[in-house]
N, C-alpha and C positions, 0 to 999 in steps of 0.2 A: 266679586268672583275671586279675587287675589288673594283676599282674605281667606275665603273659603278656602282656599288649595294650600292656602299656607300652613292653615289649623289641620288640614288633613294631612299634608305631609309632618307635619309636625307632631301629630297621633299616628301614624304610623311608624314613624322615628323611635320615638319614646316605647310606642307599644314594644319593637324589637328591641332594643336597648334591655325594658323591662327583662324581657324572655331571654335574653342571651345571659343575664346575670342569673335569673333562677335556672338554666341549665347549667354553668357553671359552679351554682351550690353545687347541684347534688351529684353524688356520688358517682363514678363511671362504673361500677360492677354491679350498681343496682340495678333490678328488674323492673322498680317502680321509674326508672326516668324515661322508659318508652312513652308511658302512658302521657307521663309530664309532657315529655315534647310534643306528642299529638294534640292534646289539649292546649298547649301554649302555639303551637300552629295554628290551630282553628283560631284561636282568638285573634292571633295577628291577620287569617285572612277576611274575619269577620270585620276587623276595625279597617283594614284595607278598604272592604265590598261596603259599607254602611253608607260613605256618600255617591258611591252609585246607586242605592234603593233610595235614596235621598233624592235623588237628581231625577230619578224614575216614579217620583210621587208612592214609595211603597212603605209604607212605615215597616220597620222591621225593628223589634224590640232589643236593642242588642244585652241586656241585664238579663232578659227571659231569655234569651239563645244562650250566654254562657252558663245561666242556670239549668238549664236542660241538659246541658254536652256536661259539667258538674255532676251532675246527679246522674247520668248515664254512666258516668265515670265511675261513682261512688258504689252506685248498684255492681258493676262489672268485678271493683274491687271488692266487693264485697260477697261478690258468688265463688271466686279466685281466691277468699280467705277462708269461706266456710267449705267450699271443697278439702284445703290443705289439714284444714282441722279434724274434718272427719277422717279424711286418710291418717292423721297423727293418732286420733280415739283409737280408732281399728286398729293397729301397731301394738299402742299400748295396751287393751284390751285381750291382745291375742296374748302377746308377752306374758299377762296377770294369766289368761288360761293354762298357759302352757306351765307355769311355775306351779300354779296351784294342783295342776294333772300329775307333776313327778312329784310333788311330793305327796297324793292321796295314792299313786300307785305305790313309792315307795313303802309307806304305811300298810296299806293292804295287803301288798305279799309279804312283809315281816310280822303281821297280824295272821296271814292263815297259815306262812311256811314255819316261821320261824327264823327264814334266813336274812340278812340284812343284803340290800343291795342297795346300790347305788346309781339311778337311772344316769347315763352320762350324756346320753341323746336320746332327744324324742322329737320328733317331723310328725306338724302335723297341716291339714289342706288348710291352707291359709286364702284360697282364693272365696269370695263373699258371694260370686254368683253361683259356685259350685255345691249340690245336692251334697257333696261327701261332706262339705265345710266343716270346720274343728275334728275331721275323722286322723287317727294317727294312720302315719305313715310309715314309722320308721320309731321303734326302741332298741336302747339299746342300755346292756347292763354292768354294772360292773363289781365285783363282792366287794364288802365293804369290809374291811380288817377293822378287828374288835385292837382297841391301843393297848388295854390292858393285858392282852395273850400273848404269848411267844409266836411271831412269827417266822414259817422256815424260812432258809436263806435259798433265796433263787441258784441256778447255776450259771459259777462266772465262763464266761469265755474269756481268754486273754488273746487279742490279735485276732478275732473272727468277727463278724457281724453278728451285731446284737442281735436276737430274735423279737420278732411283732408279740404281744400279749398272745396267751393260747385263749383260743375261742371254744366253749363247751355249748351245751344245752341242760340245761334244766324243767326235764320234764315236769315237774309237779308246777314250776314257776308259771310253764307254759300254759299249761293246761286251767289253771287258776287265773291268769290275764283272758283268757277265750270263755271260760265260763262267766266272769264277775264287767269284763272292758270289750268284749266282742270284739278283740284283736286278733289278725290271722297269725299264727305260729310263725310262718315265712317272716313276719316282719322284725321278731324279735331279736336281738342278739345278746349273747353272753361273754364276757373276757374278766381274766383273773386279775 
């Protein structure tokens, strides 16, 4: 019986020993050492409780119990990695939409007006459960100065507050996004 208690303190010993050294690897800002400790607990309470089911005539597999809380583990991580993922696709996904939309809008109004503009914003629903999704929200424009032309010189102020860009409308522009993009007029904006 001496023996027994010896080997069992002496596995429980060790066991923490073990765990206190692999908590001390890793990192203290990682998200992953929660999991670790939990898992390194259960081991240490399992190597604890093994000669109690011992003593109690119960065989308890302990290789099959840390394989199981392992692989509950792996699974959890692995639902926790392919969530982050797809939140990352989505992100990028919208990012490639959204670039690819200013520049086919750009094209299209200097293709029907003639004028060159420059979309500087564009919002658009970015929420995945939402009916509008990928619907714009929010354009906004800005003329694009030809480099080769003379352009006029603004008016300096000396000593006053600078003025915001002037904001216009362009009718034809308008009207060209609502027929071709099913965008509401309200949303669009123009500045020089």
């Amino acid at each position: 019986m001496l023996i027994f208690l010896k080997e069992w303190i002496t596995a429980v010993v060790s066991m923490v020993i073990f765990m206190t050294v692999i908590d001390l690897v890793l990192p203290h800002n990682s998200g992953f050492k929660k999991y670790v400790s939990l898992v390194t607990g259960l081991i240490v309470v399992i190597t604890i409780l093994v000669p109690v089911f011992k003593l109690i005539d119960k065989r308890v597999d302990v290789q099959a119990t840390i394989l199981q809380y392992t692989d509950d583990f792996n699974k959890k991580q692995y639902e926790i990695d392919k969530s982050n993922l797809q939140k990352s696709i989505n992100e990028q996904t919208m990012e490639v939409y959204k670039e690819k939309l200013r520049k086919q809008i750009e094209q299209e109004v200097y293709r029907e007006t003639g004028k060159k503009y420059t979309v500087i914003k564009l919002e658009v629903v970015e929420d995945t459960n939402s009916i509008n999704y990928a619907e714009i929200k929010a354009l906004e424009f800005k003329v694009s100065q030809d480099e080769s032309s003379v352009k006029p010189v603004d008016k300096v102020v000396i000593g006053g507050q600078q003025t915001e860009e002037k904001e216009f409308k362009d009718v034809k522009v308008i009207n060209f996004l609502k027929e071709k993009f099913n965008i509401d007029p309200s949303l669009v904006k123009f500045k020089k």
